[in-house]
C-alpha positions as CSV (number, residue, x, y, z in Angstrom):
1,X,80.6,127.9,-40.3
2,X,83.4,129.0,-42.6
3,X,85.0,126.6,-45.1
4,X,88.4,125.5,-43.5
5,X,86.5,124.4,-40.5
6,X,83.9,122.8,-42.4
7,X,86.8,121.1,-44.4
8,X,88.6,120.2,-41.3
9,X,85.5,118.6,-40.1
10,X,84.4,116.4,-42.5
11,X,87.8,115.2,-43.5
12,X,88.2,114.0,-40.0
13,X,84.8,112.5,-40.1
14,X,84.9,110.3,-43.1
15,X,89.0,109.1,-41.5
16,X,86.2,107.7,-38.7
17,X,84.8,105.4,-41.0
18,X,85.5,101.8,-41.8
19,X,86.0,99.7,-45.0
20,X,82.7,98.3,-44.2
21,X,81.0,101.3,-43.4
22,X,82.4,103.1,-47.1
23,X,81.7,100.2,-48.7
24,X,77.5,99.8,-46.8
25,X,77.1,103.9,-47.4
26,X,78.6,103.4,-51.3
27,X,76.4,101.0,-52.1
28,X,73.3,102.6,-50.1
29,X,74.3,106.2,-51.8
30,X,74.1,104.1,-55.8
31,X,71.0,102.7,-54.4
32,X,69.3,106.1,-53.6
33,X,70.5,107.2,-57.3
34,X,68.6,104.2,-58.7
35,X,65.2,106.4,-57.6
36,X,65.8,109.7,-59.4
37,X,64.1,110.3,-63.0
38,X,68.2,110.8,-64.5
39,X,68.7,107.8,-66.3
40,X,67.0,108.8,-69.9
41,X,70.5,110.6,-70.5
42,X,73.5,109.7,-72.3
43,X,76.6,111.4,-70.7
44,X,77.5,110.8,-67.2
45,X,80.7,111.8,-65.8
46,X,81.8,110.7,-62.5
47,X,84.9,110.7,-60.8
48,X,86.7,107.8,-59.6
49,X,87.2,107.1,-56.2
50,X,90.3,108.2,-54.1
51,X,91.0,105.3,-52.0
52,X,93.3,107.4,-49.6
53,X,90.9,110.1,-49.1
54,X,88.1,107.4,-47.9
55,X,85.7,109.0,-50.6
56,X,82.9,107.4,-51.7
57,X,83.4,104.0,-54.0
58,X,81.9,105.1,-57.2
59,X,82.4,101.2,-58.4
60,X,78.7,100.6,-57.8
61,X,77.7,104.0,-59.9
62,X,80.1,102.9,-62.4
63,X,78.4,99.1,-62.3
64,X,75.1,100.6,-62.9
65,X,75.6,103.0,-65.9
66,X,77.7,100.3,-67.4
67,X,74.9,98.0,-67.1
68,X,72.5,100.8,-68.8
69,X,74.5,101.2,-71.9
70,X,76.0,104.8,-70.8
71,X,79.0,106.9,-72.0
72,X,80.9,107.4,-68.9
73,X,83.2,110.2,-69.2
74,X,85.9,110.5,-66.1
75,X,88.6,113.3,-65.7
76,X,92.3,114.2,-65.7
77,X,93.2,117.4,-63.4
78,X,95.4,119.6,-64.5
79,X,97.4,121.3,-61.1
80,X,99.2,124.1,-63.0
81,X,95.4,125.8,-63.7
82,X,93.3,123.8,-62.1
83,X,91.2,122.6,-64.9
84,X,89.8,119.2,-66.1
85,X,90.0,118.1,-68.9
86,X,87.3,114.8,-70.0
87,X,87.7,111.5,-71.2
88,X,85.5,108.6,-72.4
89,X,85.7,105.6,-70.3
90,X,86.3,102.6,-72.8
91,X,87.6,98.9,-71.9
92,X,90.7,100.2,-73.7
93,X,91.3,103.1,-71.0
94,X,94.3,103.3,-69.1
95,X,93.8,104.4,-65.3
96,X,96.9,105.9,-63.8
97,X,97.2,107.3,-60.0
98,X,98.4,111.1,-60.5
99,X,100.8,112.7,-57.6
100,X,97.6,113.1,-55.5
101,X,96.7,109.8,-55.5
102,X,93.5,111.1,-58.2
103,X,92.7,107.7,-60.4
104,X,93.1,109.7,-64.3
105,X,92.7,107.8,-67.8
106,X,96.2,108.2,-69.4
107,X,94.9,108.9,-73.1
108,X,91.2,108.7,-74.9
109,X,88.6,110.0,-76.7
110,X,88.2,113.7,-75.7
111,X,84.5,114.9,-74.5
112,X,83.7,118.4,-74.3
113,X,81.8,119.7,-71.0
114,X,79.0,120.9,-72.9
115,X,78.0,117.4,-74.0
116,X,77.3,116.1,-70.4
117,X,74.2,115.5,-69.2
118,X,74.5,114.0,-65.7
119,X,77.8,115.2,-63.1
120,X,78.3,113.2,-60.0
121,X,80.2,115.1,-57.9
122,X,82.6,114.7,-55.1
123,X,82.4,116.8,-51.7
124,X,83.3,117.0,-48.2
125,X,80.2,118.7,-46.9
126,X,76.9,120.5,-48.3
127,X,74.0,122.4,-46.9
128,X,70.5,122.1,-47.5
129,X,70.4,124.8,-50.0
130,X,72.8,123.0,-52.1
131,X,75.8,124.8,-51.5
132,X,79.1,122.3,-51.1
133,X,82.9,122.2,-50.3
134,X,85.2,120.4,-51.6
135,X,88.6,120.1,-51.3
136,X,89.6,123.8,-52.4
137,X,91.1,124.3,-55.1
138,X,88.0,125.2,-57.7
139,X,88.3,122.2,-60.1
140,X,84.5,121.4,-59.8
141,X,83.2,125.3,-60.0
142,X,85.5,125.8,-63.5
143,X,84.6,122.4,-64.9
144,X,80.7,123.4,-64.1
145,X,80.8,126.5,-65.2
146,X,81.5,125.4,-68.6
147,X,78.9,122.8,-68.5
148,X,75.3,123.4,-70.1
149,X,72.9,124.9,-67.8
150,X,70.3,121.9,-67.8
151,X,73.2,120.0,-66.8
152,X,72.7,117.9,-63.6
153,X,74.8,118.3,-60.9
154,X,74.2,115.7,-58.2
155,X,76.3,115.7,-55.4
156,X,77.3,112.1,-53.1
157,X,78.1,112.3,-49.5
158,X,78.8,110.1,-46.9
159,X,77.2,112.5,-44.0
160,X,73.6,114.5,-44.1
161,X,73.4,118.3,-45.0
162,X,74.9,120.7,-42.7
163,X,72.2,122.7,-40.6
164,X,74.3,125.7,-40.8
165,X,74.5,127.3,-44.9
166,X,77.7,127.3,-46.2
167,X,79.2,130.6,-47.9
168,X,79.0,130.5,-50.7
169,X,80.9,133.0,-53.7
170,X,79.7,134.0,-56.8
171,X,82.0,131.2,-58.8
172,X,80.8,128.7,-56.5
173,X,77.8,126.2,-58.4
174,X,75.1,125.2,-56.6
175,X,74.1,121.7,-56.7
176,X,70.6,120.3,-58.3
177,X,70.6,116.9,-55.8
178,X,72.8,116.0,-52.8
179,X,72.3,112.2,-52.5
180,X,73.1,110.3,-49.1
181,X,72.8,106.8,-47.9
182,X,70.0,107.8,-46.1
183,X,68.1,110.3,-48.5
184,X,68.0,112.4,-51.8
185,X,67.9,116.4,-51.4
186,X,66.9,118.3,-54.2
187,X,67.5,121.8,-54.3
């Protein structure tokens, strides 16, 4: 199935779902992450929820590497190149919501994509090869491609893979583990 559709489909899938339902499959989804061998690292980064978007609430992620003593490292977007720049998550950060509705730290402490370790990231759909779409625009792929190569990329989803594989381009990343509320892929 090409992209758009795929897009197109999962967007109207997650509108389906409930508060409680986000909320059960969030929860389930950081429980799932609490049995892979990732948490000897030091740098996670992981994107905070958009509310409007019914995405996945990373609170519970969030809970968990604050309670193992992590640097959490979240991301401003910048639309005119459609990069990411990376900041440290501190008590002292300030979270603004950007045009898009995109929770971004105002100002902090600057960390470079080759010091992460561990990327949570956010998608509409993947397939069991560990191919994914997101929203579009290439945000993830450039901010990846500039991250080491042993760096994890682990992918949260609301729904299971997608039978059918997913095009894929040469800029596209592929993912190291798709986690669901139901199961962990790795590819």
């Amino acid at each position: 199935m090409k992209k758009p559709l795929l897009r197109k489909k999962y967007k109207e899938l997650r509108q389906q779902l409930s508060n409680t339902e986000i909320d059960n499959f969030s929860l389930a989804i950081a429980n799932q992450l609490l049995t892979l061998d990732i948490w000897n690292k030091s740098f996670y980064h992981i994107f905070l929820t958009i509310a409007e978007q019914k995405e996945i609430d990373t609170d519970f992620i969030l809970n968990i590497l604050a309670g193992k003593d992590k640097h959490i490292v979240i991301s401003k977007s910048n639309f005119e190149d459609y990069s990411m720049s990376h900041v440290l998550l501190t008590d002292s950060t300030t979270i603004k919501k950007n045009s898009y509705n995109i929770p971004e730290p105002v100002d902090g402490i600057e960390i470079q994509s080759s010091q992460l370790e561990v990327v949570f990231i956010p998608l509409l759909a993947f397939d069991k090869l560990g191919h994914r779409i997101g929203y579009g625009k290439g945000f993830y792929d450039r901010f990846l491609a500039d991250c080491k190569p042993e760096t994890l990329k682990i992918g949260l989803s609301f729904f299971e893979a997608e039978v059918e594989t997913i095009e894929a381009s040469e800029d596209d990343i592929k993912l190291d583990y798709c986690v669901t509320p139901n199961q962990v892929f790795q590819f």
